[in-house]
C-alpha positions in Angstrom: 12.2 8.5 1.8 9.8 7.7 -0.9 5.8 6.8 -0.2 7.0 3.1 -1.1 9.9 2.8 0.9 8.1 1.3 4.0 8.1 -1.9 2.2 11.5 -1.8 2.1 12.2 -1.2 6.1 10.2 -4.1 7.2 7.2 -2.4 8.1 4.7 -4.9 5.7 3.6 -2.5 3.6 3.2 -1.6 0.0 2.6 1.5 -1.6 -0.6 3.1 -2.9 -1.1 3.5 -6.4 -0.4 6.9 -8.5 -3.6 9.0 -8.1 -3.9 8.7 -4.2 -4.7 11.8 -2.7 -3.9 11.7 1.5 -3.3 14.1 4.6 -3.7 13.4 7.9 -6.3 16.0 8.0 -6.3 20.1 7.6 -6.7 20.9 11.5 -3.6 19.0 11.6 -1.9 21.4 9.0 0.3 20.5 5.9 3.5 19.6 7.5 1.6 17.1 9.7 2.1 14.9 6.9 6.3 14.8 7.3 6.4 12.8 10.5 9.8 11.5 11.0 11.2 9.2 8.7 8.4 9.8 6.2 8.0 12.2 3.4 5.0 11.8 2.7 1.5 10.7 4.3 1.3 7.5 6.4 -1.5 6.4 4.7 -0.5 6.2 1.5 0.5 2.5 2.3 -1.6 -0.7 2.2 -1.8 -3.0 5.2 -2.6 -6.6 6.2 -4.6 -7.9 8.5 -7.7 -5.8 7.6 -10.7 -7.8 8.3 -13.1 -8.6 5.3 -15.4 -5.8 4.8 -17.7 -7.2 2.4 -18.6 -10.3 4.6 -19.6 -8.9 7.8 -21.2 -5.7 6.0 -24.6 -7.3 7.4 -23.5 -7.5 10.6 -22.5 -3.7 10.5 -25.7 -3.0 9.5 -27.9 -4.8 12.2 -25.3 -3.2 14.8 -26.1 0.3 12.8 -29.9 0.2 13.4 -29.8 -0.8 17.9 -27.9 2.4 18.0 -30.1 4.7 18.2 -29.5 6.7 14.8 -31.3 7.1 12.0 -30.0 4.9 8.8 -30.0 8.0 6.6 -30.9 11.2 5.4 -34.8 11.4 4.7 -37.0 13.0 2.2 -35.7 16.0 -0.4 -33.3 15.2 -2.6 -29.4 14.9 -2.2 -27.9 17.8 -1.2 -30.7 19.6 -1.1 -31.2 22.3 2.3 -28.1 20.8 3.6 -26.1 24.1 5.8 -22.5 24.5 4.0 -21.4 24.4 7.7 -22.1 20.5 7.7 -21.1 20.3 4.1 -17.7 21.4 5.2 -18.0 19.6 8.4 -18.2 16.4 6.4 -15.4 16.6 3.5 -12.9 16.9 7.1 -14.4 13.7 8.0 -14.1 12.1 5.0 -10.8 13.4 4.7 -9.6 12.0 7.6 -11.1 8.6 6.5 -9.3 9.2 3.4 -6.0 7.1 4.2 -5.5 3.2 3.5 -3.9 3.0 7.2 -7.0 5.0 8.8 -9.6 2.8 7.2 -7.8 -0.6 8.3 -7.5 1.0 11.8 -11.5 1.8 11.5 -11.8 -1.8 10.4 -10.1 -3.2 13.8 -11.8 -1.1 15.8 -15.3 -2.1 14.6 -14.3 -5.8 15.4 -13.6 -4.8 18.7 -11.9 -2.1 21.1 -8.2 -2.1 20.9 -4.3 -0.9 22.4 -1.9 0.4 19.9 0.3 -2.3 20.5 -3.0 -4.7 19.2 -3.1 -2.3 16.1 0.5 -2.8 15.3 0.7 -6.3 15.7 -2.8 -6.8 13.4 -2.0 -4.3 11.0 2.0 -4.8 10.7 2.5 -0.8 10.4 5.6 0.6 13.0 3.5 2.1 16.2 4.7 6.1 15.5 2.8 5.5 12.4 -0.3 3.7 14.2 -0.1 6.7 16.8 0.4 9.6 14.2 -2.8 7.9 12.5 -4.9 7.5 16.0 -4.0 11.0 16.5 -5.9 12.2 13.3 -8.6 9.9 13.3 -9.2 11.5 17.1 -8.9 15.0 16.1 -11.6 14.4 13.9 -13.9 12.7 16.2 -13.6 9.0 14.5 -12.3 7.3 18.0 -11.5 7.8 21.8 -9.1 6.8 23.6 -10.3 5.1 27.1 -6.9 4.8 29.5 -7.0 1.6 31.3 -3.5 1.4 33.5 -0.7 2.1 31.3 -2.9 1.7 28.2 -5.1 3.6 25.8 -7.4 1.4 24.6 -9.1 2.9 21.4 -13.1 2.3 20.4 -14.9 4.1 17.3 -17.3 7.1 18.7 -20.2 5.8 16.4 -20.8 2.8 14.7 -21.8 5.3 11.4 -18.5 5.7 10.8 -17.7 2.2 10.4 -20.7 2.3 8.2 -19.3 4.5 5.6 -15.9 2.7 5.4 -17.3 -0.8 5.3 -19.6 0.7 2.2 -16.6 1.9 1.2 -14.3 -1.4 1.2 -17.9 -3.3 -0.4 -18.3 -0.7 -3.5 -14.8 -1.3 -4.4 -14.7 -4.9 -3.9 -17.9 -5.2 -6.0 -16.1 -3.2 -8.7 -13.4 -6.4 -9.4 
């Protein structure tokens, strides 16, 4: 099944253009990638239901500054004195921010705490993939899952995270 076939199942949504580079993440190992009924990376598909990035970026950032954390690296310059440990630490981060899917599911989150059931229905993506995605973005520390009954309810661990992809989402935007 090609990376453009979920449009065709019904699952609302198109494929990524040619030059997108996705994995769910490396602790989750190539072949984490070949779920069932996909041949390639989950996230290689767009989704609806994202909310706007670029127009609550100011809210992000007001929420960013009452947590506690500092807004950004200070003094030296870029890259400088900075441990290949935490180098390597943050391209597996990035990497598992790296998929269209992951970032809309970031997205939700920051808007509020959420079910996979919620996720699905505001995201129209199938709930294996939702899961498969939740999985990664857990592995790598992104979000926790909360149990509530017969529910998981998902949150982000840090609002810096929503940060980055909100950035993200705006720089692009800007760049139409």
């Amino acid at each position: 099944m090609a990376a453009g076939a979920g449009a065709a199942s019904g699952l609302g949504v198109a494929a990524a253009g040619p030059g997108t580079t996705s994995g769910p993440s490396a602790a989750s190992g190539p072949s984490a990638a070949n779920g069932p009924g996909t041949a390639s990376d989950p996230g290689a598909a767009g989704v609806r239901g994202v909310p706007d990035a670029a127009g609550s970026a100011a809210a992000a950032g007001s929420a960013l500054e009452a947590d506690g954390h500092e807004p950004g690296p200070s003094g030296g310059p870029p890259g400088s004195a900075v441990p290949t440990a935490a180098l390597a630490d943050a391209g597996e981060l990035l990497r598992a921010l790296a998929a269209p899917v992951r970032i809309a599911i970031v997205l939700q989150l920051r808007e509020a705490d959420r079910c996979v059931h919620e996720l699905v229905d505001a995201l129209d993506v199938a709930q294996p993939l939702i899961s498969q995605h939740l999985r990664v973005l857990k592995t790598a520390g992104v979000v926790r899952g909360d149990r509530r009954g017969r529910e998981v309810v998902y949150r982000l661990v840090d609002d810096h995270l929503a940060h980055i992809v909100v950035d993200a989402v705006t720089h692009v935007q800007e760049g139409k």
